[in-house]
Backbone as CSV, one residue per row, in Angstrom:
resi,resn,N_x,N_y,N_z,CA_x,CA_y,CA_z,C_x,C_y,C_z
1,UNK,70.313,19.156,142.496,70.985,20.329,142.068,70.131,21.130,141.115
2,UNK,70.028,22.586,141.110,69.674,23.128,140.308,70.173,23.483,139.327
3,UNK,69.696,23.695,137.949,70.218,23.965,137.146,70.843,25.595,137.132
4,UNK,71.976,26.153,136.535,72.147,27.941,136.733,71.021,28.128,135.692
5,UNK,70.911,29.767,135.609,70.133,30.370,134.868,70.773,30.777,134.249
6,UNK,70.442,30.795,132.683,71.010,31.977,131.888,70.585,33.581,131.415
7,UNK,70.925,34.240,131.572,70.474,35.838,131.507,69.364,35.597,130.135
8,UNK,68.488,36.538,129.858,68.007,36.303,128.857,68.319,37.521,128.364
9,UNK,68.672,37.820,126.929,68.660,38.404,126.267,67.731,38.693,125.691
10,UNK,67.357,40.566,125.177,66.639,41.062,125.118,66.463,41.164,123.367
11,UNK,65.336,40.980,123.100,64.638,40.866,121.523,65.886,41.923,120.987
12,UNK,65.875,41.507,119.988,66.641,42.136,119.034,65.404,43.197,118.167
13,UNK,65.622,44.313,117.739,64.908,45.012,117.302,64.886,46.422,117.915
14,UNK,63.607,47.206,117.376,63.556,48.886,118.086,62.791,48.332,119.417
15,UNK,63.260,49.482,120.159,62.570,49.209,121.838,61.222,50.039,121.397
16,UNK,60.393,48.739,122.505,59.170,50.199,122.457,59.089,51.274,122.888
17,UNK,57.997,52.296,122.501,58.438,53.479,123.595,56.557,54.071,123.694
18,UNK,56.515,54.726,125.317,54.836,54.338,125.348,54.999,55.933,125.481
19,UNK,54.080,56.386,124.560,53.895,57.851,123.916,52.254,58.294,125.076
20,UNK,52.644,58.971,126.501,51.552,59.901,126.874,51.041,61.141,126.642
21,UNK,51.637,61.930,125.513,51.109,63.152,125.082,51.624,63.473,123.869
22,UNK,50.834,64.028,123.077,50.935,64.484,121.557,51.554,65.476,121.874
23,UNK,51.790,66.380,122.837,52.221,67.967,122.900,53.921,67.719,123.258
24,UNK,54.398,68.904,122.177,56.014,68.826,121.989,55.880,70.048,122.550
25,UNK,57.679,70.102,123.047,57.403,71.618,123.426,57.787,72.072,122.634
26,UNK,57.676,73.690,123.275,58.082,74.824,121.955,58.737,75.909,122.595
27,UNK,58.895,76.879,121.904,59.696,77.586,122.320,58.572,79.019,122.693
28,UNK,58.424,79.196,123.628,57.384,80.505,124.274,57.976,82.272,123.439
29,UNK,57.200,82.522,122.993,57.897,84.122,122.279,58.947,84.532,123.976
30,UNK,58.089,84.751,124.947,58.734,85.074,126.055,60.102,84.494,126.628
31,UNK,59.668,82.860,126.278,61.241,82.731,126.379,62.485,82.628,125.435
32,UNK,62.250,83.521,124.669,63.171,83.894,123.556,63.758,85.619,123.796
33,UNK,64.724,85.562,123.942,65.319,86.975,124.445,65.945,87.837,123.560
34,UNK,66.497,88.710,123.775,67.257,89.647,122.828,68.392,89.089,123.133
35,UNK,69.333,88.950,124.378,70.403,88.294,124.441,70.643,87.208,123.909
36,UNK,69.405,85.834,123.426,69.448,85.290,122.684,69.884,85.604,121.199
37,UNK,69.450,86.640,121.301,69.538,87.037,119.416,70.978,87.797,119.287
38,UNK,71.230,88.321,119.890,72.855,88.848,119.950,73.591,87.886,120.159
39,UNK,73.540,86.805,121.254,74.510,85.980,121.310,74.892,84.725,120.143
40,UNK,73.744,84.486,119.222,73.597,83.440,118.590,73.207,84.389,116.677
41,UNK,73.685,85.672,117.383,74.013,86.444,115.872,72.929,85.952,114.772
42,UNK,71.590,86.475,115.581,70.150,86.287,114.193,70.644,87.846,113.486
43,UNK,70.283,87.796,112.924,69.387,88.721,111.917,69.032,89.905,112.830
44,UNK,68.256,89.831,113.465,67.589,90.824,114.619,69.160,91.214,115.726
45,UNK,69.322,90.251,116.129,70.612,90.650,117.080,72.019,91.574,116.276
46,UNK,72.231,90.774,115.088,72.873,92.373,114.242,72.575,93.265,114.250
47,UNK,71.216,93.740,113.722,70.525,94.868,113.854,70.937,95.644,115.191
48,UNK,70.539,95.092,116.377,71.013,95.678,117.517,72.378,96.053,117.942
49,UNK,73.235,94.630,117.762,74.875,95.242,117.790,75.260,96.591,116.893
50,UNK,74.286,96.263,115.231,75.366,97.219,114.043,74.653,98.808,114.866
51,UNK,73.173,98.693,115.637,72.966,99.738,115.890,73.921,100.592,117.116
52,UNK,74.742,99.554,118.005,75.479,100.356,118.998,76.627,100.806,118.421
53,UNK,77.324,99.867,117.315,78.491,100.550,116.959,77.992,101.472,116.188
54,UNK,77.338,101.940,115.038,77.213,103.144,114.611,77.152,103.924,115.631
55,UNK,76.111,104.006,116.675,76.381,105.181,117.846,77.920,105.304,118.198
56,UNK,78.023,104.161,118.559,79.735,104.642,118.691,80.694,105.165,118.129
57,UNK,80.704,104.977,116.768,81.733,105.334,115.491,80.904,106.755,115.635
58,UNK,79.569,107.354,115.591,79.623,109.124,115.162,79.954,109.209,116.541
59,UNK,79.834,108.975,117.758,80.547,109.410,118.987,82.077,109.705,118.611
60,UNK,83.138,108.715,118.119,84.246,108.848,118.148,84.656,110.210,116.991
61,UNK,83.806,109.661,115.899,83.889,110.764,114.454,83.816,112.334,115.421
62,UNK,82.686,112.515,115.955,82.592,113.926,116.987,83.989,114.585,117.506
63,UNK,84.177,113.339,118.340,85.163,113.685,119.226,86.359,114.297,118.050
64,UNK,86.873,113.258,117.432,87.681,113.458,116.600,87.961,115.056,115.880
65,UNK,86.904,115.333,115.000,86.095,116.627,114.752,86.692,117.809,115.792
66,UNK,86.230,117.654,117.153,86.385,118.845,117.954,87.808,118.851,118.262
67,UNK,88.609,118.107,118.413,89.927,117.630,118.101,90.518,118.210,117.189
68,UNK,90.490,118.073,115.999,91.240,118.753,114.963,91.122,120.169,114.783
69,UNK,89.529,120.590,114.827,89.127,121.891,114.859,89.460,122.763,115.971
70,UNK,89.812,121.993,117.463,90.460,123.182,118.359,91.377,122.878,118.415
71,UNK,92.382,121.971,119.218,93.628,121.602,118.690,93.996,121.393,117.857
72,UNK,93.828,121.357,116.820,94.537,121.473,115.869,94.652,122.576,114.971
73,UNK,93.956,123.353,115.167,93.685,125.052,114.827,94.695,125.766,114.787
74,UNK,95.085,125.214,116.623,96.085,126.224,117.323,97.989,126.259,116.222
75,UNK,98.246,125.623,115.321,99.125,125.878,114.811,98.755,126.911,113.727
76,UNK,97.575,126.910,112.853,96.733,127.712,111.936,96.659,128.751,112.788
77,UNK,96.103,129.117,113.837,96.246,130.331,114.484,97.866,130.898,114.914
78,UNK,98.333,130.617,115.382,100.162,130.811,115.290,100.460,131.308,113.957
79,UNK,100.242,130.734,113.029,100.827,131.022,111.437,99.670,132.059,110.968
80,UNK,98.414,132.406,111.169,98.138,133.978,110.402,97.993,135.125,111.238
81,UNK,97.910,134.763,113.029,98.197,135.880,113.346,99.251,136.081,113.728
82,UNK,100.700,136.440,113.605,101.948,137.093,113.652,101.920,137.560,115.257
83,UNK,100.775,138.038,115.784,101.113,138.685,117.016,100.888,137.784,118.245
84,UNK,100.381,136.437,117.855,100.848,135.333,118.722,101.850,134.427,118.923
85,UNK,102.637,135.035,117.925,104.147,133.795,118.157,105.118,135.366,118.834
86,UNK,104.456,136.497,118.577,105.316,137.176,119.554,105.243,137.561,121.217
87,UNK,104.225,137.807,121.013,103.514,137.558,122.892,103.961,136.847,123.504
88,UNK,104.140,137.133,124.720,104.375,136.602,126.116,103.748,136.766,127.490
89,UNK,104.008,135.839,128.563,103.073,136.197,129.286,104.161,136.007,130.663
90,UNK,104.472,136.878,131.199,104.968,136.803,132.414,106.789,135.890,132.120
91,UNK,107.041,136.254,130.703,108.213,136.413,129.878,108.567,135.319,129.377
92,UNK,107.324,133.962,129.672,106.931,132.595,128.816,106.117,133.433,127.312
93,UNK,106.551,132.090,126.678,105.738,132.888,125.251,104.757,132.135,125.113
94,UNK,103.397,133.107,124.202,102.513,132.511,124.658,102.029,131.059,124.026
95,UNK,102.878,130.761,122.857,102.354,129.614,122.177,102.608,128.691,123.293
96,UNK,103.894,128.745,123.850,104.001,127.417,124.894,103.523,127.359,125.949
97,UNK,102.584,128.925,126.721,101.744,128.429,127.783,100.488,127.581,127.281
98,UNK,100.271,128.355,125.998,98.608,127.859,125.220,99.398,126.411,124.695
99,UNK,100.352,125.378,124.639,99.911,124.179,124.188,100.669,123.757,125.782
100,UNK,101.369,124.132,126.827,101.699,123.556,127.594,100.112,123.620,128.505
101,UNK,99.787,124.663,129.033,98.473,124.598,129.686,97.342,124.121,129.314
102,UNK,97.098,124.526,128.013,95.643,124.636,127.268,95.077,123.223,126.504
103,UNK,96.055,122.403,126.089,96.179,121.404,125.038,96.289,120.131,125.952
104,UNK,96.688,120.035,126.841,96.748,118.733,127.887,95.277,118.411,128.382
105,UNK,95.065,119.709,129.642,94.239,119.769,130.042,92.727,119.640,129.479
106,UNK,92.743,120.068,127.980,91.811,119.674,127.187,91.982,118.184,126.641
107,UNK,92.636,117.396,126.123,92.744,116.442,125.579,92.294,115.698,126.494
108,UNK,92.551,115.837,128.147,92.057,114.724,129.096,90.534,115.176,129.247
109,UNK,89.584,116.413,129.223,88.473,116.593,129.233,87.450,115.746,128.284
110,UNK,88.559,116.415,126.973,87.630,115.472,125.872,87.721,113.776,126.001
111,UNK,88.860,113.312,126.486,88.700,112.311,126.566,87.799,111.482,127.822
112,UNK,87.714,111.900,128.707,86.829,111.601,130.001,85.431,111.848,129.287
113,UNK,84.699,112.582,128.809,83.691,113.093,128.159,83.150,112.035,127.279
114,UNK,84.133,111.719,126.247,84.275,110.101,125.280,83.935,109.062,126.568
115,UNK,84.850,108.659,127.188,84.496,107.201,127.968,82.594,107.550,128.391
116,UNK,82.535,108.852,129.153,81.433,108.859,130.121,80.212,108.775,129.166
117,UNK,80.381,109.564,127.681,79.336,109.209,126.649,79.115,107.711,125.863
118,UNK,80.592,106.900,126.131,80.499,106.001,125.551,79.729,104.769,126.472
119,UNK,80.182,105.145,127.874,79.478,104.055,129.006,77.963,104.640,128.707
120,UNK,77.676,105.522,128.851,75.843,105.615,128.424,75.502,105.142,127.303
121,UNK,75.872,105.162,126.237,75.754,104.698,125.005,75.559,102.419,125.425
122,UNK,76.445,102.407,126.315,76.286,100.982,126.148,75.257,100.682,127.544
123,UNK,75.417,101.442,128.440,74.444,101.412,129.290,72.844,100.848,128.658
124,UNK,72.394,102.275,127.882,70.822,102.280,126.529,71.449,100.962,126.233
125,UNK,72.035,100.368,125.442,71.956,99.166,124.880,71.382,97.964,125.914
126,UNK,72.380,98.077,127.005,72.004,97.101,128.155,70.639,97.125,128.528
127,UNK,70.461,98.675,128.568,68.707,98.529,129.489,67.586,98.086,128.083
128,UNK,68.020,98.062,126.851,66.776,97.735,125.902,67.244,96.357,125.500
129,UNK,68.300,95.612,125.766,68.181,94.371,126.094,67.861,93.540,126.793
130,UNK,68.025,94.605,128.147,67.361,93.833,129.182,65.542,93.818,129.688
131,UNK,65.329,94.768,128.797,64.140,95.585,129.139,63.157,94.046,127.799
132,UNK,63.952,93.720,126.904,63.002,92.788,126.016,63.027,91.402,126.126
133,UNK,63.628,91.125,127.793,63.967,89.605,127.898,62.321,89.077,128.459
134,UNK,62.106,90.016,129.823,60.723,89.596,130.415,59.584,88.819,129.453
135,UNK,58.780,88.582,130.300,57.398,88.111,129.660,56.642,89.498,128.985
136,UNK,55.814,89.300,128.099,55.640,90.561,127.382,56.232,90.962,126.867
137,UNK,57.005,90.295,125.866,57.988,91.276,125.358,57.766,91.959,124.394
């Protein structure tokens, strides 16, 4: 009869480990991105975000601006010239064609105008993020 075997257990201690190259990796400038830096909020990637929202905030400030100053005029104009709250036009008066016609139709201009400036605005952001991912950057 043979005797069984018993498993042998392995040395107690650190394992060895057989070291073929001194070279660690690293991190390549190239493969370090701008989306890196925005997503992981460096220093540099603020810079870039705080730079789109300022574009955005004087975009909105603008809008706002042309807003108050033409629509919102139109009651300031009613109250010093006298001869526009009496006028009429085809026996409508004219304040209520000028905010029924004039004031809609503008508010949706300016606002289409906002989105279409605001998608370019993030568009530039996209293409100079994407433009600093490549090699060469």
């Amino acid at each position: 009869m043979t005797q069984p075997t018993q498993p042998t257990q392995p040395p107690e201690g650190p394992q060895r480990v057989r070291i073929t190259s001194s070279r660690r990796p690293t991190i390549r400038p190239s493969e370090h991105s701008l989306r890196d830096d925005i997503r992981n909020q460096t220093e540099l990637g603020e810079v870039y975000v705080g730079g789109l929202m300022r574009a955005q905030l004087r975009l909105a400030l603008r809008v706002i601006l042309v807003g108050v100053f033409s629509l919102g005029g139109l009651p300031l104009l009613f109250h010093l010239v006298p001869a526009t709250r009496r006028a009429s036009v085809f026996g409508v008066p004219f304040a209520w064609l000028v905010l029924g016609l004039v004031v809609y139709p503008t508010a949706v201009l300016m606002a289409r105008q906002y989105v279409r400036a605001s998608e370019r605005l993030e568009a530039e952001f996209t293409a100079v993020v994407t433009r600093g991912e490549g090699p060469g950057r």
